[in-house]
PyMOL Python script that loads the backbone (N, CA, C, O; Angstrom):
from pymol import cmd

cmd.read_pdbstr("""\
ATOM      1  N   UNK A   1       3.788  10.001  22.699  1.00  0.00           N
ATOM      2  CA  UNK A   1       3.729   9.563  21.326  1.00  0.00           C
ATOM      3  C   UNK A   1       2.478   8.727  21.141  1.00  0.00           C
ATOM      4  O   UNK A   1       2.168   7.873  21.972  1.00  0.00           O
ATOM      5  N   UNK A   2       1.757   8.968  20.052  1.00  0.00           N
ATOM      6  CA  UNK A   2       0.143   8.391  19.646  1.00  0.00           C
ATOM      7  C   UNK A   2       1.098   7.494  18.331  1.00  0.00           C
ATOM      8  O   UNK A   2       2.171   7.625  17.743  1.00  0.00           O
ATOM      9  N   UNK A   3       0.259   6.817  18.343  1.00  0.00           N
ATOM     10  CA  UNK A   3      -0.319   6.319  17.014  1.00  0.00           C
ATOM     11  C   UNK A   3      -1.376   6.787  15.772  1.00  0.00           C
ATOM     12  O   UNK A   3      -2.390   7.453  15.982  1.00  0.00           O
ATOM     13  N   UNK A   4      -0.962   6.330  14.496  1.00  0.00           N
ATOM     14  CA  UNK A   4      -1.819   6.981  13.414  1.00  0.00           C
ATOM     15  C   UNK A   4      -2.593   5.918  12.923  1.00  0.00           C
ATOM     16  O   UNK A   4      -2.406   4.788  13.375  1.00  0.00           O
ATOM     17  N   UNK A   5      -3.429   6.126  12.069  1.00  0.00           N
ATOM     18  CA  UNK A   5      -4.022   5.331  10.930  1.00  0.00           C
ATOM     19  C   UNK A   5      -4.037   6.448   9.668  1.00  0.00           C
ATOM     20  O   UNK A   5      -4.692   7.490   9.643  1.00  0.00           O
ATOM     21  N   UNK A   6      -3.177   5.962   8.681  1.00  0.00           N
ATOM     22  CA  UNK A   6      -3.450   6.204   7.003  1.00  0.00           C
ATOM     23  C   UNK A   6      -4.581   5.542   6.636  1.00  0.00           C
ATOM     24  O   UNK A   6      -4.694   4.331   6.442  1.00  0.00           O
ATOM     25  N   UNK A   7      -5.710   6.688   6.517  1.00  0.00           N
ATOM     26  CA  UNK A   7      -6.505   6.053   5.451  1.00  0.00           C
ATOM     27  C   UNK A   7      -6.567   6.636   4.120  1.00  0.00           C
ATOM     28  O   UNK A   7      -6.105   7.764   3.945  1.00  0.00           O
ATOM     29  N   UNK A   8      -6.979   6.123   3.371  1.00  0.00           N
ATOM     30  CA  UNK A   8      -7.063   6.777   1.690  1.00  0.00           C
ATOM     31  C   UNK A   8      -7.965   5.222   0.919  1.00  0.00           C
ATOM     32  O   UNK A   8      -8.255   4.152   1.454  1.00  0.00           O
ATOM     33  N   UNK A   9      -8.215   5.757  -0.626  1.00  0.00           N
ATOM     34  CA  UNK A   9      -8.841   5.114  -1.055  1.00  0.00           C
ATOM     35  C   UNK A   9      -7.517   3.771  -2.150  1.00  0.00           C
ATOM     36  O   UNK A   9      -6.407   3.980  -2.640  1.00  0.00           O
ATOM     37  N   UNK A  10      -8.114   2.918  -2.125  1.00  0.00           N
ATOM     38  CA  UNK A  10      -6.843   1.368  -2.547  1.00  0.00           C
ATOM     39  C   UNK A  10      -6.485   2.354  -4.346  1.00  0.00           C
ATOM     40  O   UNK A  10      -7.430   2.874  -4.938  1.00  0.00           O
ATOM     41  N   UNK A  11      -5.641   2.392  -4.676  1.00  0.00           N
ATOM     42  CA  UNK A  11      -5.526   2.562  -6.154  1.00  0.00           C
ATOM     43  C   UNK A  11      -6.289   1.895  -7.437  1.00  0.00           C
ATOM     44  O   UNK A  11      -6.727   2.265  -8.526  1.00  0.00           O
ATOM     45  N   UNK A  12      -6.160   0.314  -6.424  1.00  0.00           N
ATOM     46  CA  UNK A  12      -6.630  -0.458  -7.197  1.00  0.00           C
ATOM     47  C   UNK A  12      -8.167  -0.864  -7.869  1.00  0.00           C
ATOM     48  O   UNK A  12      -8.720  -1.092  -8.945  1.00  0.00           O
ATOM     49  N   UNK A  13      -8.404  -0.779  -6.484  1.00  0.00           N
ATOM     50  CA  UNK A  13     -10.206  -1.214  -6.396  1.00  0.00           C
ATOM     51  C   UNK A  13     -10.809   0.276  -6.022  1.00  0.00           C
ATOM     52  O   UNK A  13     -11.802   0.521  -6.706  1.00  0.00           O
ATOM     53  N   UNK A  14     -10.439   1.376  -5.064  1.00  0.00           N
ATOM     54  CA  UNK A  14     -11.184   2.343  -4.997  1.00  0.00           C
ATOM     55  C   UNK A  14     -11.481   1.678  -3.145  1.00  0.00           C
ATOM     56  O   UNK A  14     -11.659   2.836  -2.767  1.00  0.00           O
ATOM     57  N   UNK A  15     -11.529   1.454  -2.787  1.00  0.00           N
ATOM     58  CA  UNK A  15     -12.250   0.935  -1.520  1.00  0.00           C
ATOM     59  C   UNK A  15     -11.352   1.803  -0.656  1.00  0.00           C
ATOM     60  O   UNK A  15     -10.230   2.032  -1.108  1.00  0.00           O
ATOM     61  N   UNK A  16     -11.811   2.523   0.987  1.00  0.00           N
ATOM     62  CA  UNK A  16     -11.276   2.546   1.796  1.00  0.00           C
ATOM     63  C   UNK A  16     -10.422   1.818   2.801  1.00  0.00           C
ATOM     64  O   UNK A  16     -11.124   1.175   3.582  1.00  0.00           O
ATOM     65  N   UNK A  17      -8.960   1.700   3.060  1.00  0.00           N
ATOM     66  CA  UNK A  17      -8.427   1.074   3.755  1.00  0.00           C
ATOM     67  C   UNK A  17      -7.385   1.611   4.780  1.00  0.00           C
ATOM     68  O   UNK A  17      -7.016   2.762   4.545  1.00  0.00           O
ATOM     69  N   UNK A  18      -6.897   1.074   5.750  1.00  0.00           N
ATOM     70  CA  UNK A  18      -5.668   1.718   6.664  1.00  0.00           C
ATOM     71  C   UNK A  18      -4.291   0.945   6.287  1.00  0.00           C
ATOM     72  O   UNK A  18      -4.141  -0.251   6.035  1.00  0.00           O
ATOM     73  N   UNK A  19      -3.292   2.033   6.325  1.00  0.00           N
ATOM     74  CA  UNK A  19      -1.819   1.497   6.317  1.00  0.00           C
ATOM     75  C   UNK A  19      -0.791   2.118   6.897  1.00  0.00           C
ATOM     76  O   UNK A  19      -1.197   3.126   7.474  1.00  0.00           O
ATOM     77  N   UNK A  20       0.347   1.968   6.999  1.00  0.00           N
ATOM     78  CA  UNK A  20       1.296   2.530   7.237  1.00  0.00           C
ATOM     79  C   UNK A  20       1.624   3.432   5.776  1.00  0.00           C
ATOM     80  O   UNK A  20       1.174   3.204   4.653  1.00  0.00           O
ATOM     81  N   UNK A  21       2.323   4.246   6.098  1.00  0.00           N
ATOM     82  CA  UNK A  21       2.681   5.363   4.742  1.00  0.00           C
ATOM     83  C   UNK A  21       4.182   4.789   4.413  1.00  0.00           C
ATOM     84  O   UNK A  21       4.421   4.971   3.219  1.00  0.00           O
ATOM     85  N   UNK A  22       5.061   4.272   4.970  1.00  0.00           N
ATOM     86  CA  UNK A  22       6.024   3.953   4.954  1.00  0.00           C
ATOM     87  C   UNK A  22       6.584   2.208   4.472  1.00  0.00           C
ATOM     88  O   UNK A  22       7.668   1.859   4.006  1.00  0.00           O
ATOM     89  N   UNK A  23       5.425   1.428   4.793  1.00  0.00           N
ATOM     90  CA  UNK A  23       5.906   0.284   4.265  1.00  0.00           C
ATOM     91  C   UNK A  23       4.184  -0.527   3.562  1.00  0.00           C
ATOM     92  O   UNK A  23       3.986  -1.730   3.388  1.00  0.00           O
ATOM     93  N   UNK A  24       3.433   0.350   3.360  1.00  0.00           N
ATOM     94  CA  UNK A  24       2.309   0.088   2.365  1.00  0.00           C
ATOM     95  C   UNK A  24       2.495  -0.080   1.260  1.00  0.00           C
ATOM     96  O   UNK A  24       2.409   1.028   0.731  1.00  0.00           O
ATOM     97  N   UNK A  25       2.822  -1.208   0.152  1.00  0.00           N
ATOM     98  CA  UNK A  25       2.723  -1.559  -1.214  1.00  0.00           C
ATOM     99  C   UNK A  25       2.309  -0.427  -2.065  1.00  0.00           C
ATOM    100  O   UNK A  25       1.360   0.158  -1.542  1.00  0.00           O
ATOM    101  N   UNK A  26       2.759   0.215  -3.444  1.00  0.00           N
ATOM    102  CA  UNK A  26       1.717   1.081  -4.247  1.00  0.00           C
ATOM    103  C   UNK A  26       2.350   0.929  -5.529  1.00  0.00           C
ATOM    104  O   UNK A  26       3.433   0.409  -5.796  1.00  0.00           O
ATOM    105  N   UNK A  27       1.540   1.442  -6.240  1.00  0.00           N
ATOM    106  CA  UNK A  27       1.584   1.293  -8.034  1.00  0.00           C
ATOM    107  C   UNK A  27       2.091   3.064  -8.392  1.00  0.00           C
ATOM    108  O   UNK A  27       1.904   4.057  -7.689  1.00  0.00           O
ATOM    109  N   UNK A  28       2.690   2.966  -9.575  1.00  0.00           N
ATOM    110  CA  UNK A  28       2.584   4.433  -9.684  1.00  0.00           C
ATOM    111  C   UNK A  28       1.524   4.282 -10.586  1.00  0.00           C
ATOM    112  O   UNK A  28       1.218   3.314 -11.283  1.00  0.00           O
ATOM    113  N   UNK A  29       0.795   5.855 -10.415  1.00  0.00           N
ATOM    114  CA  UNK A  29      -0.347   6.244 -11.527  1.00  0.00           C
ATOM    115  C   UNK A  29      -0.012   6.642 -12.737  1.00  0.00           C
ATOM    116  O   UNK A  29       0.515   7.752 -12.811  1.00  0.00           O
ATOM    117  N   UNK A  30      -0.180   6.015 -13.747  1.00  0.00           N
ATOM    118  CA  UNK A  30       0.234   6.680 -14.933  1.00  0.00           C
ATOM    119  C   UNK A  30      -0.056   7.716 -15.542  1.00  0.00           C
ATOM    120  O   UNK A  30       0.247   7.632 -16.733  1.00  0.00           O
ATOM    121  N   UNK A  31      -0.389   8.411 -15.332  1.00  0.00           N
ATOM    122  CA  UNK A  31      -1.624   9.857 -15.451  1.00  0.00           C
ATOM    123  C   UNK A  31      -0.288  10.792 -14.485  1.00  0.00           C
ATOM    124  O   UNK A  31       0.535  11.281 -15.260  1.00  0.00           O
ATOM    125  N   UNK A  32      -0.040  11.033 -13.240  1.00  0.00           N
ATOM    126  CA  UNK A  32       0.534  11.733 -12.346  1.00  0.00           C
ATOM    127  C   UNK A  32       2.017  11.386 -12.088  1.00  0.00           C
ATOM    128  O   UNK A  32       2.867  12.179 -11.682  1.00  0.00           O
ATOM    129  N   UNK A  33       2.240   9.790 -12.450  1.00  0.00           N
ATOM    130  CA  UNK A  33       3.526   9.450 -12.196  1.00  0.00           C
ATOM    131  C   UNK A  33       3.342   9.561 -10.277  1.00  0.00           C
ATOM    132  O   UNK A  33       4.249   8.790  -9.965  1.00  0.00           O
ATOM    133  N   UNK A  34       3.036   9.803  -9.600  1.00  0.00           N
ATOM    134  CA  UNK A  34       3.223   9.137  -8.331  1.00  0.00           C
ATOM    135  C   UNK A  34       2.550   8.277  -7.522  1.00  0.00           C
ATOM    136  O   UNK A  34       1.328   8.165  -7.623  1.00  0.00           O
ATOM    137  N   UNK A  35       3.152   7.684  -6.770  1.00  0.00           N
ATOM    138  CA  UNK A  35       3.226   6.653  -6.101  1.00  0.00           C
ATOM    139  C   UNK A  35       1.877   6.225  -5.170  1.00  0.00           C
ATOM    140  O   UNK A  35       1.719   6.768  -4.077  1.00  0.00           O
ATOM    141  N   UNK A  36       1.055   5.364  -5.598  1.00  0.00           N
ATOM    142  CA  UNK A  36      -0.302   5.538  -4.657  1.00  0.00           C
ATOM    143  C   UNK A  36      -0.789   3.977  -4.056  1.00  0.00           C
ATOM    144  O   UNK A  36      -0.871   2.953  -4.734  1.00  0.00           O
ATOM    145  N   UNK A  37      -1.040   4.099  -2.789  1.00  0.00           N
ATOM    146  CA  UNK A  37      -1.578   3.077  -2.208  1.00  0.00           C
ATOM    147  C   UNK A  37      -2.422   1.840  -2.817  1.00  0.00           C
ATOM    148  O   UNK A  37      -3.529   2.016  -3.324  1.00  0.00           O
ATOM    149  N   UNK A  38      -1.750   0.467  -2.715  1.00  0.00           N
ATOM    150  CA  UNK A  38      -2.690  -0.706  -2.504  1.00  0.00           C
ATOM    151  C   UNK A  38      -3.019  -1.826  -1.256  1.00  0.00           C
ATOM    152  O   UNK A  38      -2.217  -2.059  -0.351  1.00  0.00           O
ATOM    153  N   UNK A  39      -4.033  -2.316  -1.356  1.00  0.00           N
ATOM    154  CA  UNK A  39      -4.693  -2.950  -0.190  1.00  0.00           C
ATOM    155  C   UNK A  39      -4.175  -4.185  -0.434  1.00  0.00           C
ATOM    156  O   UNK A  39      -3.386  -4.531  -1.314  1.00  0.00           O
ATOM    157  N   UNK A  40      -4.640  -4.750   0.339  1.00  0.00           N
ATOM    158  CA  UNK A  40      -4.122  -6.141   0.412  1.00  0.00           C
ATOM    159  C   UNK A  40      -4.893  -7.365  -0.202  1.00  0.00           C
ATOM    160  O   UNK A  40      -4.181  -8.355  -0.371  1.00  0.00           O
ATOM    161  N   UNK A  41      -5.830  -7.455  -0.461  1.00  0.00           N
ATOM    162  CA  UNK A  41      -6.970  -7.727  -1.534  1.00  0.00           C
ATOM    163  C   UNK A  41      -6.119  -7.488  -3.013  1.00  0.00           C
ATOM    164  O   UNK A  41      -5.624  -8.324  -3.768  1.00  0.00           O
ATOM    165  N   UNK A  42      -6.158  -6.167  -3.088  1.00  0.00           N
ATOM    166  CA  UNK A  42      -5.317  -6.149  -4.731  1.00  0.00           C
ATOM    167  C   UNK A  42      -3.797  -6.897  -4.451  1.00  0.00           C
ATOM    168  O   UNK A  42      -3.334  -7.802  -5.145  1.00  0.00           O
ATOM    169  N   UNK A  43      -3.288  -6.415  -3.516  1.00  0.00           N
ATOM    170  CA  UNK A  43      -1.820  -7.333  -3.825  1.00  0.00           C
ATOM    171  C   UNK A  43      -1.987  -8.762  -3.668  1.00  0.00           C
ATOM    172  O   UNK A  43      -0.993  -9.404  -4.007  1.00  0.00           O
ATOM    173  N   UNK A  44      -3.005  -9.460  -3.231  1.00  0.00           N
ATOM    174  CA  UNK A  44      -3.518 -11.034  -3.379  1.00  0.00           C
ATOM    175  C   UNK A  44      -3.970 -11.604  -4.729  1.00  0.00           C
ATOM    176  O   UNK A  44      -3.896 -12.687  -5.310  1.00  0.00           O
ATOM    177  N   UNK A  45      -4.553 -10.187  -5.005  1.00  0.00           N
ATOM    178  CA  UNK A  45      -5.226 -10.573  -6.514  1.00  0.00           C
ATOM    179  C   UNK A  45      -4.256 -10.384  -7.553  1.00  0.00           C
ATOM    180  O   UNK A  45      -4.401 -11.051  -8.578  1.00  0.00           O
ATOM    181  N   UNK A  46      -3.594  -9.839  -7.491  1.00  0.00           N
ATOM    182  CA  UNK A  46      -1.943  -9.291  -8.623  1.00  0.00           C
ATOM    183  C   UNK A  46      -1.494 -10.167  -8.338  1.00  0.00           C
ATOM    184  O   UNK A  46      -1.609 -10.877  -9.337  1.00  0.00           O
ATOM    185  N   UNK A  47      -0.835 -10.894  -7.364  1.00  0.00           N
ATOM    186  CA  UNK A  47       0.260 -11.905  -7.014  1.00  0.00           C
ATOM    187  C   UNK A  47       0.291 -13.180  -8.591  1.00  0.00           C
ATOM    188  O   UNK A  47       1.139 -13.379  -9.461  1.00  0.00           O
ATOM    189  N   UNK A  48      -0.868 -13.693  -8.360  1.00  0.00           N
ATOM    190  CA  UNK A  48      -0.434 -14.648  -9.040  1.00  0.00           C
ATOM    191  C   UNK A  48      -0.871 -14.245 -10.861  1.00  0.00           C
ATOM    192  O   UNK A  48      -0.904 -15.216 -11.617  1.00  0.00           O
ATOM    193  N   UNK A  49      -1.162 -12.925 -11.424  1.00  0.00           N
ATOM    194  CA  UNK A  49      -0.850 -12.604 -12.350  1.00  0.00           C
ATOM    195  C   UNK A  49       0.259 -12.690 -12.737  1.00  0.00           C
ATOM    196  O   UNK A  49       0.643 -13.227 -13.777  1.00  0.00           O
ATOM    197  N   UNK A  50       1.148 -11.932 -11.572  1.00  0.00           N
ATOM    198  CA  UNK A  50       2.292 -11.455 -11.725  1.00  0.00           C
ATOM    199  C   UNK A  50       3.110 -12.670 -11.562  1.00  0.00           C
ATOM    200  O   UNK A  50       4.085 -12.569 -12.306  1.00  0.00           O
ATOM    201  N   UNK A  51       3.125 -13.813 -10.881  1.00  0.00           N
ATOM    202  CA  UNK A  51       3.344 -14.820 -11.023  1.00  0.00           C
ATOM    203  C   UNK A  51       3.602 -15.616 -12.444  1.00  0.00           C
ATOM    204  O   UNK A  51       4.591 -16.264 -12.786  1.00  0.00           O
ATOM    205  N   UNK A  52       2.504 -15.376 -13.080  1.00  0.00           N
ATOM    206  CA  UNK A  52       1.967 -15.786 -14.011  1.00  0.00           C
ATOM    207  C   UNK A  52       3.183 -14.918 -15.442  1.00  0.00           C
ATOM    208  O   UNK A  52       3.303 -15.379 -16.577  1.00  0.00           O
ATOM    209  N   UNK A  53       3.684 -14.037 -15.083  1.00  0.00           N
ATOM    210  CA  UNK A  53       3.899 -13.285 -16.430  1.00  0.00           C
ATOM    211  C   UNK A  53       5.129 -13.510 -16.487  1.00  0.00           C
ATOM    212  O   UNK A  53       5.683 -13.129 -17.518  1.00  0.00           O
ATOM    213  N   UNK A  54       6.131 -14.314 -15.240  1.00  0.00           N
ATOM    214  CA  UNK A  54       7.349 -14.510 -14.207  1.00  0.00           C
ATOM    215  C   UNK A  54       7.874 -13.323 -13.740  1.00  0.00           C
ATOM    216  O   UNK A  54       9.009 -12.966 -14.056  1.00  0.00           O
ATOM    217  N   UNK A  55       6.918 -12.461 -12.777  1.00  0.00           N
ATOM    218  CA  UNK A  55       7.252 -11.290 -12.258  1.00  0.00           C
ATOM    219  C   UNK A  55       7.371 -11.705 -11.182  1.00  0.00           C
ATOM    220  O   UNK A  55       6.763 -12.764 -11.028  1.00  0.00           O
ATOM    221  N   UNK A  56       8.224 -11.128  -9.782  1.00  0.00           N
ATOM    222  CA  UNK A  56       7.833 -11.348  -8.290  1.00  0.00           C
ATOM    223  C   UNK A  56       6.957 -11.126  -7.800  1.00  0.00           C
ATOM    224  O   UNK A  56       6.321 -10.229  -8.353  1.00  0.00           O
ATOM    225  N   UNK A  57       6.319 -11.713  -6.518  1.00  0.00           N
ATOM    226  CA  UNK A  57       4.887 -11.508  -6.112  1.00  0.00           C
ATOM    227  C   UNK A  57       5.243  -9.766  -4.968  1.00  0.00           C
ATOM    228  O   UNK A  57       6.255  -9.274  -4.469  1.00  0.00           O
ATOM    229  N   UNK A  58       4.265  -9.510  -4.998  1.00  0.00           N
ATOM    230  CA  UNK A  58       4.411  -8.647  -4.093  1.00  0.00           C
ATOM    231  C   UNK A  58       4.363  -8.788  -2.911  1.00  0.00           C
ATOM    232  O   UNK A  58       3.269  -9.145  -2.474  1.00  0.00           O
ATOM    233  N   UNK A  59       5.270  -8.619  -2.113  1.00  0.00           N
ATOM    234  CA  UNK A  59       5.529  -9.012  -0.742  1.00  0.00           C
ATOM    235  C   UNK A  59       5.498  -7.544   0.506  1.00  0.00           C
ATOM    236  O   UNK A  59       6.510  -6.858   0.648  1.00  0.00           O
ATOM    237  N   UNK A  60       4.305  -7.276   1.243  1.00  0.00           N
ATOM    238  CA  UNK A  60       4.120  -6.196   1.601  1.00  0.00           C
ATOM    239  C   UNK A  60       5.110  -6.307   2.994  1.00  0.00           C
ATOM    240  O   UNK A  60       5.296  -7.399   3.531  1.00  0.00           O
ATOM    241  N   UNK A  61       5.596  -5.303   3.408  1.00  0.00           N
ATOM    242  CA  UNK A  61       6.196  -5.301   4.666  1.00  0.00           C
ATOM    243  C   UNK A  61       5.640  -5.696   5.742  1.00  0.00           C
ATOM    244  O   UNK A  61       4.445  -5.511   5.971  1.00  0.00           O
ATOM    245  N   UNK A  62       6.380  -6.242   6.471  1.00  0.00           N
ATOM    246  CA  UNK A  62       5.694  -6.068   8.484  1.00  0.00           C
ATOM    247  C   UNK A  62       5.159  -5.612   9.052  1.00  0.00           C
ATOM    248  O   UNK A  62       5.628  -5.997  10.122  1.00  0.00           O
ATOM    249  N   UNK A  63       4.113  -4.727   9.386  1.00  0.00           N
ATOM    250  CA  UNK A  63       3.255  -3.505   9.729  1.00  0.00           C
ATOM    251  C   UNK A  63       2.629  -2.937   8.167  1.00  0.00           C
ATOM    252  O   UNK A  63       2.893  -1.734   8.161  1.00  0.00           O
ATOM    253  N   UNK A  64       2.272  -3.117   7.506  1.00  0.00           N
ATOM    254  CA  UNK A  64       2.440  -2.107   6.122  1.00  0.00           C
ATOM    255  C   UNK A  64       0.531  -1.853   6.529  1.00  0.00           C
ATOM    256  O   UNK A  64       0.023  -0.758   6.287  1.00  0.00           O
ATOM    257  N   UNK A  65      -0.178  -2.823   7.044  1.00  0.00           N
ATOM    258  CA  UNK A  65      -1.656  -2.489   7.091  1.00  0.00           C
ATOM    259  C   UNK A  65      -2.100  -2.088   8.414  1.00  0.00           C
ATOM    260  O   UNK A  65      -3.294  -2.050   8.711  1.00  0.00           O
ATOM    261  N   UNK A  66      -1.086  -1.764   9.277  1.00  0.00           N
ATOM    262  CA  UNK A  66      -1.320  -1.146  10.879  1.00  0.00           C
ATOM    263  C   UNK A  66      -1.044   0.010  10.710  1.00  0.00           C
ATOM    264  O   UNK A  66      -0.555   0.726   9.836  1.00  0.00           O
ATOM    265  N   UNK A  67      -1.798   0.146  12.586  1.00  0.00           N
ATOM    266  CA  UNK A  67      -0.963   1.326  12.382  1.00  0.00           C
ATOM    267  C   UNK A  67       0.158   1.745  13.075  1.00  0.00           C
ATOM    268  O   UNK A  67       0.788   0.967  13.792  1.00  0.00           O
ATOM    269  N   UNK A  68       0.437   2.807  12.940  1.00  0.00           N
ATOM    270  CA  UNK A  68       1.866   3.539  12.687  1.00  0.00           C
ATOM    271  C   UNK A  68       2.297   4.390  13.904  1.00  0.00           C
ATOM    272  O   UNK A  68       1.343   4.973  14.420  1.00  0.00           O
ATOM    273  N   UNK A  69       3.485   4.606  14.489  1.00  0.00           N
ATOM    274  CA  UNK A  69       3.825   5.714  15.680  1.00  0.00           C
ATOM    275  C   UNK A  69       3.814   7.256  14.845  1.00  0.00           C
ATOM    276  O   UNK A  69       3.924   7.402  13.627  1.00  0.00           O
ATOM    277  N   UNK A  70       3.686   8.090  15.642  1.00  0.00           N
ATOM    278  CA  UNK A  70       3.395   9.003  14.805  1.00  0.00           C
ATOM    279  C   UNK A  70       4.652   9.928  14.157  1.00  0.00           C
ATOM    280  O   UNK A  70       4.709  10.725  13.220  1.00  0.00           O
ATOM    281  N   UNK A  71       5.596   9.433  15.101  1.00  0.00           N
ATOM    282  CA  UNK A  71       7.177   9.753  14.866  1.00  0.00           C
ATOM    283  C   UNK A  71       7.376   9.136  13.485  1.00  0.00           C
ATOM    284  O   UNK A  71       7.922   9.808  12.610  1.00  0.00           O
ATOM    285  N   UNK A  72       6.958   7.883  13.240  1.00  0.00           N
ATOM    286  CA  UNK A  72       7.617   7.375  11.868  1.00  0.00           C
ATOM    287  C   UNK A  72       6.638   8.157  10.354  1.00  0.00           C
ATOM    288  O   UNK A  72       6.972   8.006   9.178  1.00  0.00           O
ATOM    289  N   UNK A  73       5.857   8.678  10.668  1.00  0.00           N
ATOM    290  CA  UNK A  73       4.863   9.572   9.302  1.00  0.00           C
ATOM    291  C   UNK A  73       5.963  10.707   9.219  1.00  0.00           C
ATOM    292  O   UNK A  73       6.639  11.252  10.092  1.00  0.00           O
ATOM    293  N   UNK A  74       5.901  10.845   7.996  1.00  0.00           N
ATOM    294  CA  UNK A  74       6.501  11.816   7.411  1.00  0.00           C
ATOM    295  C   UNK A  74       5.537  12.982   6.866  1.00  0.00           C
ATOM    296  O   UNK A  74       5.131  12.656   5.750  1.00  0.00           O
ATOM    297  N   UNK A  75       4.975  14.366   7.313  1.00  0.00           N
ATOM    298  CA  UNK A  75       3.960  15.168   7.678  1.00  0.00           C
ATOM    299  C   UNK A  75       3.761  15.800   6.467  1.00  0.00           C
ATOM    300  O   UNK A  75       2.667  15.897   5.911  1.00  0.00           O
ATOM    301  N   UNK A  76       5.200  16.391   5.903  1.00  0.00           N
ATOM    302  CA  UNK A  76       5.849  17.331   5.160  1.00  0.00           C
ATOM    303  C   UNK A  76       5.140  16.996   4.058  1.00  0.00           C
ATOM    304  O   UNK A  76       5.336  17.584   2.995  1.00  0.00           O
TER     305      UNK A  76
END
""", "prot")
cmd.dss("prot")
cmd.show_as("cartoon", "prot")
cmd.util.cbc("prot")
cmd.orient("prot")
């Protein structure tokens, strides 16, 4: 068993980053309706908007910016 790296571009900012596919933060796109990756930079920078509006901050999972066994990616 290897390990992965997810890369793709942040939703937010456009920048390249690595995550887990499984516990990586994302926004849906309003255009497509699905579910797309943010970095951790944007969820720092949202936090205290969202703070601000009395929304919860976004709290990314345990691993969400590592990487990943390759058993836990879902391929399909």
């Amino acid at each position: 068993m290897g390990y992965v790296f997810i890369t793709s571009a942040c939703f937010g900012c456009g920048r390249l980053f690595s995550y887990h596919p499984n516990r990586v933060p994302s926004i849906r796109d309003p255009r497509t309706g699905s579910r797309e990756p943010i970095c951790r930079d944007c969820v720092n920078s949202a936090n205290p908007k969202r703070l601000a509006n009395g929304l919860e901050p976004i709290v990314p999972l345990p691993g969400a910016y590592e990487a990943c066994p390759e058993d836990e990616v879902d391929w399909g």
